[in-house]
SEFIRO-92379 format. One record per atom (N, C-alpha, C): x, y, z; residue in three letters. Coordinates in steps of 0.2 Angstrom, whole numbers, plus 5000, padded with zeros to 4 digits. Each point is the difference from the previous one (the first is absolute). Example, Ala and Ser with C-alpha at 12.3 -4.5 7.8 and 13.67 -1.06 7.14 Angstrom:
2
506649725039ALA 499650065000ALA 500450065000ALA 499850054996SER 500450065001SER 499650055003SER 
***
This chain:
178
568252125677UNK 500349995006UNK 500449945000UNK 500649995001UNK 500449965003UNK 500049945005UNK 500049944997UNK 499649965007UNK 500550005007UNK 500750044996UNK 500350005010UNK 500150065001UNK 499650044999UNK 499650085003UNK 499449975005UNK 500150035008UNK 499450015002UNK 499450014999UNK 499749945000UNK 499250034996UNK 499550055005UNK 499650025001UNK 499750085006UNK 499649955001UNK 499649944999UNK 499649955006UNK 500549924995UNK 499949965004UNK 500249945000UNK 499849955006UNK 499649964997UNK 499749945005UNK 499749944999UNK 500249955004UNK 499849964998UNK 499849915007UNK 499749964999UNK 499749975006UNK 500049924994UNK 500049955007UNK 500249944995UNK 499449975006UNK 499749914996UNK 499649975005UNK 500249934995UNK 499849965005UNK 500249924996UNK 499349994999UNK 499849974995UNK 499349964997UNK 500149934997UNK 499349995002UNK 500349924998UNK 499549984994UNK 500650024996UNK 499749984994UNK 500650024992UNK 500049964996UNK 500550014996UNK 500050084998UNK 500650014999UNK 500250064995UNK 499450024994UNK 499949934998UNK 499550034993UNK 499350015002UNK 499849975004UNK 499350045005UNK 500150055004UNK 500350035002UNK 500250055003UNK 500150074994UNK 500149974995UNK 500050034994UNK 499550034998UNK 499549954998UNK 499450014998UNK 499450055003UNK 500449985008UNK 499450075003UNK 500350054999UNK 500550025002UNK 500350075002UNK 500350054993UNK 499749944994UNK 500150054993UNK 499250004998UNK 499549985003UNK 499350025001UNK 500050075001UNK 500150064999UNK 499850065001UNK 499550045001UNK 499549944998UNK 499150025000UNK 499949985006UNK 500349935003UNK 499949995007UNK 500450025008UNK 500250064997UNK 500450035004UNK 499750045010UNK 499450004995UNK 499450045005UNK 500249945007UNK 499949924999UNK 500049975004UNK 500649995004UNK 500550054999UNK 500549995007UNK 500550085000UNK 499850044995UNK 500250075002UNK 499850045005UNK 500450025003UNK 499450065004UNK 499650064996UNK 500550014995UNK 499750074997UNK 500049984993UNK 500149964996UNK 499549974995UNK 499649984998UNK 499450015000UNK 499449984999UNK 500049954994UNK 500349984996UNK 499849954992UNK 500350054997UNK 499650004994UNK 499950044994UNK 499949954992UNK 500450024996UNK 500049964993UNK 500450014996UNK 500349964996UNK 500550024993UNK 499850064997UNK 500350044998UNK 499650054996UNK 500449994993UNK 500649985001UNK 500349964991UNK 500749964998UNK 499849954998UNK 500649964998UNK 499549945006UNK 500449954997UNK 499949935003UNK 500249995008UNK 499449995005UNK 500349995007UNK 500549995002UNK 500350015002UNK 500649985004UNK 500750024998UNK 499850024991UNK 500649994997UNK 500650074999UNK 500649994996UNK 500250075004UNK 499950054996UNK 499950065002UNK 499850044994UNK 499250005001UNK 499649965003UNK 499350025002UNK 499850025006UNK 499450054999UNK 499950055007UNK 499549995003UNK 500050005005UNK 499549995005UNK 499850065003UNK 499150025000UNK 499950045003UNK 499650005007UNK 500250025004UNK 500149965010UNK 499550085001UNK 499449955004UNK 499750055004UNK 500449995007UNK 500050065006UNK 500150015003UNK 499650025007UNK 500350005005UNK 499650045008UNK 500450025003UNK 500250045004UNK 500450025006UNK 499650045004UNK 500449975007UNK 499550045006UNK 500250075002UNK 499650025002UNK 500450095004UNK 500549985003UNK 500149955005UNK 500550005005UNK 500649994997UNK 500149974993UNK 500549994999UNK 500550064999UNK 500550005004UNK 500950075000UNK 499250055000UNK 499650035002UNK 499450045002UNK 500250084997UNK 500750005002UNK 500150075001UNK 500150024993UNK 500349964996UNK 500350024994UNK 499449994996UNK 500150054992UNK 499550004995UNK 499949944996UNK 500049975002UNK 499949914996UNK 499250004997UNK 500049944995UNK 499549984996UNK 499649985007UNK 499250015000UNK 499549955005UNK 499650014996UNK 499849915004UNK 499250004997UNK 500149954993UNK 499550004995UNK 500349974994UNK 500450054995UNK 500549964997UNK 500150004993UNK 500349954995UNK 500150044994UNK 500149954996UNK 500849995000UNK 500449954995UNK 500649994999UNK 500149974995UNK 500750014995UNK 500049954995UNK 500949995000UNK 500049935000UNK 500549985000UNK 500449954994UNK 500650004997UNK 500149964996UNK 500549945001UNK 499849934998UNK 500449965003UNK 500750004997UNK 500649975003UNK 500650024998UNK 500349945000UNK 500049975004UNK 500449945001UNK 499449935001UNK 500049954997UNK 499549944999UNK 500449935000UNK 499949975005UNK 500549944999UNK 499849945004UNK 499549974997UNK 499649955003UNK 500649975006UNK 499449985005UNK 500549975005UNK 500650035005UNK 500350074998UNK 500450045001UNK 500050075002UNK 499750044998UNK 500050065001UNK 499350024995UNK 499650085002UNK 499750024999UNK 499950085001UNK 500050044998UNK 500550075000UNK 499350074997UNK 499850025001UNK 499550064999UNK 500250085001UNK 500250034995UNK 500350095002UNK 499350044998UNK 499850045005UNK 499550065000UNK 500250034997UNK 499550024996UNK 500150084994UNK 499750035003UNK 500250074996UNK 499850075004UNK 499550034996UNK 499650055000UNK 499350014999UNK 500050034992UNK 500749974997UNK 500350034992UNK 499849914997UNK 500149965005UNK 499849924997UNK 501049975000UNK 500450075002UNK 500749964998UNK 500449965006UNK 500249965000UNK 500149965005UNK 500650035005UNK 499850005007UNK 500550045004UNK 500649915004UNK 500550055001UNK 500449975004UNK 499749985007UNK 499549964999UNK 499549985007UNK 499849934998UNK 500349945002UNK 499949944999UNK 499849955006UNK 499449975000UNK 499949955006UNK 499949924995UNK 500149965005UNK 500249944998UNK 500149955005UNK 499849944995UNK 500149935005UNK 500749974999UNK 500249965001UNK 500649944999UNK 500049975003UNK 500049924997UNK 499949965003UNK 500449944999UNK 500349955006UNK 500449954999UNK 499749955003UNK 500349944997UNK 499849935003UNK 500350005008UNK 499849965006UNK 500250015006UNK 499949945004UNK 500349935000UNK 499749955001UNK 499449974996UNK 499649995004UNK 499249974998UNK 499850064997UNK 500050064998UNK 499750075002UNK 500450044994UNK 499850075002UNK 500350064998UNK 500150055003UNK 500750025003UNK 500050075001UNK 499750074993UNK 499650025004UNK 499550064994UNK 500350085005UNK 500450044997UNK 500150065002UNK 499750034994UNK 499850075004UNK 499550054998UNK 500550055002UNK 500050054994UNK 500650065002UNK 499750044993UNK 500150085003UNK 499950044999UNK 500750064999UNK 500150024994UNK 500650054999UNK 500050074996UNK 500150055004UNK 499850074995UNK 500750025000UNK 500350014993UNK 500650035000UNK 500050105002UNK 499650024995UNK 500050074999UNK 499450025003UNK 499750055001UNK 499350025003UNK 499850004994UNK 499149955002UNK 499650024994UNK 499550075002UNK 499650004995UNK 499750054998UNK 499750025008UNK 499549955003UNK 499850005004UNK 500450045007UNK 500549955000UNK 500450035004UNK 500250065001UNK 500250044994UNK 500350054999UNK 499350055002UNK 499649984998UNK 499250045002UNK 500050005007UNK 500049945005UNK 499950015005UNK 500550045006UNK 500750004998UNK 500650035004UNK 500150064996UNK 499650034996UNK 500350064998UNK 499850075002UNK 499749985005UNK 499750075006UNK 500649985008UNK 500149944999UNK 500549995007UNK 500850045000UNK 500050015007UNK 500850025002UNK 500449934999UNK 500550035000UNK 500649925001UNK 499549955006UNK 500150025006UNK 499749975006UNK 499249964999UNK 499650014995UNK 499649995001UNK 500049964993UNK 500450004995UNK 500149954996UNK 500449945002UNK 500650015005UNK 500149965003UNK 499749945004UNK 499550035003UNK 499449975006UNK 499549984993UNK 499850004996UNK 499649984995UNK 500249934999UNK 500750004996UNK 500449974999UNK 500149925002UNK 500050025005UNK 500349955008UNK 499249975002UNK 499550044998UNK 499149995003UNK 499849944993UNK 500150024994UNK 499949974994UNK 500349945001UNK 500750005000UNK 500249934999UNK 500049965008UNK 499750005004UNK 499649965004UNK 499549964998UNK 499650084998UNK 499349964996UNK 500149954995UNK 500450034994UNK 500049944997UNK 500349945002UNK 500649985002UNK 500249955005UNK 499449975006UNK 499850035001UNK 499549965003UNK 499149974996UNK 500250064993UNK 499349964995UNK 500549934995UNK 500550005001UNK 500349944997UNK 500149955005UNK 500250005006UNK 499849955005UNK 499349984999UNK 499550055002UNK 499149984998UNK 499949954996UNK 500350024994UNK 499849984994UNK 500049934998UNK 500749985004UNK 500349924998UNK 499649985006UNK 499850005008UNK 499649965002UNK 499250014998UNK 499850034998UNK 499450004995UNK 500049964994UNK 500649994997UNK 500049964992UNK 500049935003UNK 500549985004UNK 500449945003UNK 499349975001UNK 499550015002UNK 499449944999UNK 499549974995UNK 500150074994UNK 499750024995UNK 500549934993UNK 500650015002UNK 500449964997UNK 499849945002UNK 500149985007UNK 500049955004UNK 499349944999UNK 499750044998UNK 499049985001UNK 500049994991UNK 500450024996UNK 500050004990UNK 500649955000UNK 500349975005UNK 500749954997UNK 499449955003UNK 
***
């Protein structure tokens, strides 16, 4: 997909931390410690390839509540996920695409970037799915128009608002390691 085509979710939330770019870095390409500011990441662990680096995959336990978008047929409860990193740039950015249940990596990327900001760092946390992944397509393929619509619009709440979560969870976590 084209990066000036409409992606079907796109979001993303910024927070200042005070603490260098390269500490900022070191937590948030931690992916084993991700339990400690996700809402719905529990941890997990490398499954192959060197931590952090690009081209190795992380496999992310997971938790969702029932209340979450409730009506639509969403993942609850645990599962698993495997994600591979994409972009790796000490200090800078941090970039992870979920694979689909083939191991092939889908047009579903979430991610830090991070800039210097005074004393500090602006750390944005954003989230971008060009094409429906697998999931997606599983989920909205029983909807009418109107109720993929309402899906749509319920989904990218949720996750704009687990990416807001996420960075005032990290910001201490950073904050308390610088």
């Amino acid at each position: 997909m084209s990066e000036t085509q409409t992606p079907l979710f796109g979001s993303r939330a910024q927070i200042h931390v005070q603490a260098t770019p390269a500490e900022v870095y070191a937590v948030v390409s931690d992916l084993a410690r991700s339990g400690d500011w996700s809402p719905e990441c529990l941890g997990g662990e490398w499954a192959s390839g060197a931590p952090g680096a690009v081209g190795s995959v992380f496999r992310g336990e997971n938790q969702r509540s029932e209340d979450v978008v409730s009506w639509a047929p969403v993942v609850r409860g645990k599962w698993t996920t495997h994600a591979e990193v994409v972009e790796a740039e000490a200090g800078r950015t941090f970039q992870w695409a979920m694979h689909n249940s083939s191991g092939v990596k889908q047009d579903s990327v979430w991610g830090f970037s991070i800039e210097a900001e005074g004393a500090g760092s602006l750390l944005t946390h954003h989230f971008r799915m060009g094409t429906a992944t697998e999931g997606i397509v599983g989920i909205t393929a029983e909807m009418d128009a109107d109720a993929q619509q309402k899906f749509f619009a319920e989904w990218g709440e949720k996750v704009a608002g687990d990416l807001a979560e996420t960075l005032q969870r990290v910001k201490p976590v950073i904050e308390k390691t610088a």
